[in-house]
N, CA, C and O of each residue as an XYZ file, in Angstrom:
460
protein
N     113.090    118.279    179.861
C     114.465    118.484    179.451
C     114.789    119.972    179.353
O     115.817    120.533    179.734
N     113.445    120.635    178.623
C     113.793    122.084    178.877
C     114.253    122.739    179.789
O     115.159    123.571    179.742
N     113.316    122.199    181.134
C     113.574    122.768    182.165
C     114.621    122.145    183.477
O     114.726    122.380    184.681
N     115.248    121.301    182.567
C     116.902    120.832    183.206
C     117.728    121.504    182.729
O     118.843    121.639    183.233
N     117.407    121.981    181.816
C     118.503    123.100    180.845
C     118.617    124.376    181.280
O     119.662    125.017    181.397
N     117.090    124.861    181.604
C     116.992    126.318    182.102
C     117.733    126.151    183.557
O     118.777    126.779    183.733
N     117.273    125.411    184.486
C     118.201    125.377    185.778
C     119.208    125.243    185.809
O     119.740    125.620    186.854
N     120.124    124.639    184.725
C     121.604    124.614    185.151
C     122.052    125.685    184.407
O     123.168    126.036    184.788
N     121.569    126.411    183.394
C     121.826    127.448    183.173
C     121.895    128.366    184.144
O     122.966    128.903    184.425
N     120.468    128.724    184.928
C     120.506    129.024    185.651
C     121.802    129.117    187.067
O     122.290    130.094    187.634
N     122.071    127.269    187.295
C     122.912    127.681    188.418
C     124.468    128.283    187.827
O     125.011    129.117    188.553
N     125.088    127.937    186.714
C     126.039    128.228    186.231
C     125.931    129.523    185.961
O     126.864    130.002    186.606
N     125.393    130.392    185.425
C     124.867    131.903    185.709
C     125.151    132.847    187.401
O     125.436    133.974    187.808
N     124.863    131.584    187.871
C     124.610    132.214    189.512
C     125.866    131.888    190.162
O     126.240    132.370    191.231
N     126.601    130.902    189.340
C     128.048    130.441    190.346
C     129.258    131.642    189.956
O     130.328    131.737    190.557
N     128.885    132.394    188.978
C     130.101    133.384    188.214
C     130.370    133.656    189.716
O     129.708    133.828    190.740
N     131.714    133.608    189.327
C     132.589    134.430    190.799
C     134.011    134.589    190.046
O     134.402    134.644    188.880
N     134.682    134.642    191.587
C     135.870    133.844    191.582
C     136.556    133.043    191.060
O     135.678    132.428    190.455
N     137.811    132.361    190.714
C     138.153    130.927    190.366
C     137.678    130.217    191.264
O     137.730    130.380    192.483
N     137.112    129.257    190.548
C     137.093    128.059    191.571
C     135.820    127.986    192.525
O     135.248    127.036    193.061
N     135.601    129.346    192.528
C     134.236    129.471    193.372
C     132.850    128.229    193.176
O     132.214    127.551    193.983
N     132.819    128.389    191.617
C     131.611    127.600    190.928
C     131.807    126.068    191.063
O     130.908    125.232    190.975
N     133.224    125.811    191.307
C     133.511    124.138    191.751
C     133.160    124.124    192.443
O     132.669    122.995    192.422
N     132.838    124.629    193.539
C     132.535    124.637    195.304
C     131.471    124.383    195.626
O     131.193    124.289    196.822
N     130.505    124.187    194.600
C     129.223    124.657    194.737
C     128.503    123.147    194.445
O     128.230    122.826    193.288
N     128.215    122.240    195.598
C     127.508    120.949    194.815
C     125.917    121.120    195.129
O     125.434    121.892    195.957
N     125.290    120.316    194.365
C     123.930    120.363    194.014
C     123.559    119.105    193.765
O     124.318    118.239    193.330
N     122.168    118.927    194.077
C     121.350    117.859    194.098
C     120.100    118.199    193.376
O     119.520    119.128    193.939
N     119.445    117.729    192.242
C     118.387    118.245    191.507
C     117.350    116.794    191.806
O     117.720    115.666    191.479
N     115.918    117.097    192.529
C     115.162    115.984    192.607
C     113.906    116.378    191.136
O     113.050    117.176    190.751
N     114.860    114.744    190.694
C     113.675    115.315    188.861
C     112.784    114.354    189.178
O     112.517    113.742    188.143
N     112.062    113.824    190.305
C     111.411    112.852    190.236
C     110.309    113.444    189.748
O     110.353    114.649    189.501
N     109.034    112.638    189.505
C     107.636    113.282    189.194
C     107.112    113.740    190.169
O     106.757    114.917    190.230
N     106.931    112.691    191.341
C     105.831    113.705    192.456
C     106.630    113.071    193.973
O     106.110    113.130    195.087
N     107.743    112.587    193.723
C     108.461    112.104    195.387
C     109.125    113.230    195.839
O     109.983    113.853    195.214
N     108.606    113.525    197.193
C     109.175    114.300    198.197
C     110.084    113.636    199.067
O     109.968    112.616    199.746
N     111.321    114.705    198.837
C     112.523    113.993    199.954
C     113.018    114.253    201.800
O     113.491    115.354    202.081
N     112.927    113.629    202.464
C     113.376    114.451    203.504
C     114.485    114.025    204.666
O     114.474    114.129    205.893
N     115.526    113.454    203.639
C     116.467    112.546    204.004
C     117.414    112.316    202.602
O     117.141    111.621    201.624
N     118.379    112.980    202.805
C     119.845    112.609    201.721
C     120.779    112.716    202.478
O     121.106    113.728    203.098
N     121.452    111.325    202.490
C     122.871    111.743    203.241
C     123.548    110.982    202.623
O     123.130    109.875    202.283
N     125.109    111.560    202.267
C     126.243    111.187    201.082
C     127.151    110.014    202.140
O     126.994    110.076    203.360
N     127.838    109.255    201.681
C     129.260    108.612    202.151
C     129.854    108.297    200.823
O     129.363    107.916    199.760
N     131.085    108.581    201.222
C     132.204    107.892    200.410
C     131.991    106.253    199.598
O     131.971    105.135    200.111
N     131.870    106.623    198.335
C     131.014    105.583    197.552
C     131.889    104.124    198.568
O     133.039    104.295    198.969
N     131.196    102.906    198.824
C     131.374    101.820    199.187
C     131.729    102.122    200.732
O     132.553    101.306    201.143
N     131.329    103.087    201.721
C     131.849    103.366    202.611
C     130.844    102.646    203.864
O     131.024    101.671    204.594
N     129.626    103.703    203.712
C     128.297    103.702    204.807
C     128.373    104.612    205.942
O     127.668    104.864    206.918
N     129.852    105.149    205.305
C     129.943    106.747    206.449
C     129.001    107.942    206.406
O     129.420    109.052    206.076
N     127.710    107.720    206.743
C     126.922    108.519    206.069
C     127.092    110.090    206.781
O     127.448    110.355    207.929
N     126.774    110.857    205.867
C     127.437    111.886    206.560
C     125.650    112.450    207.222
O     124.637    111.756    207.314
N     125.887    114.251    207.658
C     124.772    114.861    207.916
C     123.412    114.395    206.770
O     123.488    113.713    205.748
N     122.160    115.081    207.426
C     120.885    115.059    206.475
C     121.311    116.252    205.522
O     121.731    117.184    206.208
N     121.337    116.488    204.362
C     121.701    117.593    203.404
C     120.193    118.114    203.569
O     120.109    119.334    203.711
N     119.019    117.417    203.574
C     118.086    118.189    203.071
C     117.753    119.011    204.312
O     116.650    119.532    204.145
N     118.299    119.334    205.523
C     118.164    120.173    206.413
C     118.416    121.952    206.385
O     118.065    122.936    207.037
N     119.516    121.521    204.812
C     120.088    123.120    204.301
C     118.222    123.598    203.456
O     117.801    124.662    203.003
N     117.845    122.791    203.535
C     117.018    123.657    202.554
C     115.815    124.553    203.718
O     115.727    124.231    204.903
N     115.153    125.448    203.220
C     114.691    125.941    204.108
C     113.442    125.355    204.761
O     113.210    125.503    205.961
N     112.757    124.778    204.043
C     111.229    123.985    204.839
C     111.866    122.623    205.047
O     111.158    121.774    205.587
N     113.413    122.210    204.607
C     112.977    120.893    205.347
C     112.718    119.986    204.562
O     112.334    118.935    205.075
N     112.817    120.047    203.195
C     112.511    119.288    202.556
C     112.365    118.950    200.861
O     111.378    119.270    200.200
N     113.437    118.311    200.378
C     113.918    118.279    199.039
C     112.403    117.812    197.773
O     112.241    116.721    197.228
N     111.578    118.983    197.645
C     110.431    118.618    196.727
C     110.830    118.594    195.181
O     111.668    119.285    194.601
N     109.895    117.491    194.624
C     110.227    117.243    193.374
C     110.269    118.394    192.193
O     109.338    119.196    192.113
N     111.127    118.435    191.487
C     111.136    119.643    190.767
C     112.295    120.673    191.526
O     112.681    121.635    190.863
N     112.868    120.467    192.961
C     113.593    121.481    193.458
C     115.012    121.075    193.140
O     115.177    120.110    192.394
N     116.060    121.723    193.639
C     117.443    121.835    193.727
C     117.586    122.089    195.022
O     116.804    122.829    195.618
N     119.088    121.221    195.865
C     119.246    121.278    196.979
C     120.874    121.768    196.880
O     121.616    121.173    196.098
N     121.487    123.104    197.881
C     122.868    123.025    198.025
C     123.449    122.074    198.824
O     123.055    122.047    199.990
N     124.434    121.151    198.428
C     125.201    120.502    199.085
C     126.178    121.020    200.355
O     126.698    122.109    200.113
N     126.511    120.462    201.618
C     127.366    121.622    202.212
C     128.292    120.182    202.769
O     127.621    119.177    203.004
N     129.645    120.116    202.948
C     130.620    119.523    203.268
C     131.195    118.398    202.124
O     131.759    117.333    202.374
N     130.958    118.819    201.147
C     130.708    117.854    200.096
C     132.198    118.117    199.356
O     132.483    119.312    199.290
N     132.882    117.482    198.966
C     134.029    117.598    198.014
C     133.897    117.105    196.532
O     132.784    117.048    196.009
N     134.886    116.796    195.944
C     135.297    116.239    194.707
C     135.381    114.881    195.186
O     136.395    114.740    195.869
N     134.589    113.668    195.068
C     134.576    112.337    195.197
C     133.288    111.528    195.215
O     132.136    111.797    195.554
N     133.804    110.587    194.795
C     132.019    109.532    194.690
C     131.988    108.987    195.878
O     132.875    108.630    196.653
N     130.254    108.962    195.937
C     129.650    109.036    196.905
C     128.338    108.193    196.259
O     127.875    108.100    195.122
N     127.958    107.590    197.658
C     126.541    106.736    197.359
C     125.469    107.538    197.982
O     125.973    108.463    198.619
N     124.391    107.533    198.028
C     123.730    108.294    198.663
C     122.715    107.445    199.570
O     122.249    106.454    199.009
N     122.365    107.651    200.694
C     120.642    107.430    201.209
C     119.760    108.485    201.204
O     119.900    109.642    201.602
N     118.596    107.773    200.568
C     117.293    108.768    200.772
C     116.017    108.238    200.858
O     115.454    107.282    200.325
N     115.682    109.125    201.691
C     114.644    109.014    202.235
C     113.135    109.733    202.034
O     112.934    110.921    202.285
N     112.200    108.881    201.579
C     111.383    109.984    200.878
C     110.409    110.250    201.914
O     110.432    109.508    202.896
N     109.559    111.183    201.863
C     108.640    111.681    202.602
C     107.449    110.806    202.799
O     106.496    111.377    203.329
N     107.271    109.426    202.463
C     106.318    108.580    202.825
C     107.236    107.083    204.295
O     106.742    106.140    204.914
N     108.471    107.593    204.239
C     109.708    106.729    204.579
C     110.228    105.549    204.325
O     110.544    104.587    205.025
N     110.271    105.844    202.943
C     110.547    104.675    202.232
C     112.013    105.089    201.596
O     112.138    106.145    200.976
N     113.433    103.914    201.854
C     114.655    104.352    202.192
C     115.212    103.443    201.146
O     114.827    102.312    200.847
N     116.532    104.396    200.472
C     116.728    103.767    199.399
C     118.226    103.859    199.429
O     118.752    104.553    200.299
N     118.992    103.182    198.504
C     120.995    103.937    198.210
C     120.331    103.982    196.908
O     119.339    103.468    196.393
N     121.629    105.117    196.438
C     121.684    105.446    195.594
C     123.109    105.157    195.251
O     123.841    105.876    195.932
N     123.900    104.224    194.297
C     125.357    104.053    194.008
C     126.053    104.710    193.379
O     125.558    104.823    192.258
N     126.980    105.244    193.464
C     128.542    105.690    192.004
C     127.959    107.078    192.144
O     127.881    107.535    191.003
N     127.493    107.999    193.073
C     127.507    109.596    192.166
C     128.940    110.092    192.433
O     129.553    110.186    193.496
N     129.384    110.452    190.875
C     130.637    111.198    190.721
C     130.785    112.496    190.517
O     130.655    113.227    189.536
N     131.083    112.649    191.638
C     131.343    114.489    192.069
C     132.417    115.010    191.420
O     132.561    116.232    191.362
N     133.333    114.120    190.833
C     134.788    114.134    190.716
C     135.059    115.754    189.847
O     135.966    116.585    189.889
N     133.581    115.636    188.984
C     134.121    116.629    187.732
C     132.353    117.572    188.074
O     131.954    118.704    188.345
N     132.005    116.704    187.920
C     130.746    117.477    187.643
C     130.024    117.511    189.278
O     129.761    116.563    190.017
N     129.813    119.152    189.514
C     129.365    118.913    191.001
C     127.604    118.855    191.347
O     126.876    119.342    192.213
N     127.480    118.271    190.551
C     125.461    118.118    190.045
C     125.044    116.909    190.179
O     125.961    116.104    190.018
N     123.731    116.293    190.476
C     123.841    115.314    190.153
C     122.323    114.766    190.709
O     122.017    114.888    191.895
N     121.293    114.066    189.572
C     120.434    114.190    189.527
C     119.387    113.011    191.003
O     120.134    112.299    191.673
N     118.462    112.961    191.209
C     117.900    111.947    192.039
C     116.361    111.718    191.021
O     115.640    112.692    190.807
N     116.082    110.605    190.576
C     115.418    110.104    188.917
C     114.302    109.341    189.976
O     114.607    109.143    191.152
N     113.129    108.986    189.478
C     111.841    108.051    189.733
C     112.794    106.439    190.127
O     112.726    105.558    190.985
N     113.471    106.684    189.171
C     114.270    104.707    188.510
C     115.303    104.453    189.700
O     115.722    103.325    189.962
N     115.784    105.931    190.596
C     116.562    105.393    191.662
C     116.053    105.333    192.838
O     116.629    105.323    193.925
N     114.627    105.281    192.519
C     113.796    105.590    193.958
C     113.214    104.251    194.022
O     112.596    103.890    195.023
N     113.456    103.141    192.531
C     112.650    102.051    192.776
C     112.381    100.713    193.376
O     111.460     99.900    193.305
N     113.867    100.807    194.175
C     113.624     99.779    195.309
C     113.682     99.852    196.364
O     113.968     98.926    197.123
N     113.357    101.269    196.746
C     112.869    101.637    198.206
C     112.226    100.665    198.939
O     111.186    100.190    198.482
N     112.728    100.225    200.165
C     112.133     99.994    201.242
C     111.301    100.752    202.127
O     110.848    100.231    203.146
C-alpha cells in the first residue's frame, strides 16, 4: 500500500504542467504479485473494439509486475480491457472508469479466470 502511495505520488508530482495536462495522462499500474503482461488492449466498455497493444509503449515490451504503463489514445470513458499475460493466458477485464480518475489498477483477482 505504501508503495501505491509513493507511485501515484510520484506520477501526480510528474504530471504538474499545464491545465489539463495531468488529465491527459492515463496509466495502467500492474499490482499483481509475480504476472507478467504482454498484451492490454482497451475497448469501449461492452464494445470488443479492441483497440492497439498498449503494452508496446513500454520500452522492453512488456507490462512487469510492480510496473506502470502510459496509456496512449485513451480518453475519458469506460473501457473493458484484454490481457494477456506472458505465459498466454487471456483474460477481460470489465467497467474500468477513466471518466474521472485516469489510473487504474490490473490486481492477481482480475487475472483469475484467464484462459
Amino acid at each position: 500500500m505504501v508503495r501505491r502511495a509513493g507511485i501515484l505520488l510520484a506520477l501526480l508530482l510528474g504530471t504538474a504542467g499545464p491545465a489539463g495536462a495531468a488529465s491527459d495522462r492515463f496509466v495502467a499500474f500492474n499490482m499483481t504479485a509475480t504476472t507478467d503482461i504482454t498484451g492490454l488492449f482497451l475497448a469501449p466498455a461492452g464494445t470488443g473494439n479492441w483497440g492497439p497493444n498498449q503494452v508496446l509503449n513500454d520500452p522492453d515490451k512488456v507490462l512487469e509486475h510492480g510496473e506502470r504503463l502510459k496509456l496512449s489514445g485513451v480518453r475519458h470513458e469506460r473501457y473493458d480491457a484484454r490481457i494477456v499475460s506472458a505465459k498466454g493466458k487471456t483474460c477481460i477485464k470489465h467497467g474500468i472508469d477513466l471518466t474521472r480518475d485516469p489510473t487504474f489498477d490490473i490486481r492477481d483477482a482480475d487475472l483469475a479466470d484467464c484462459k
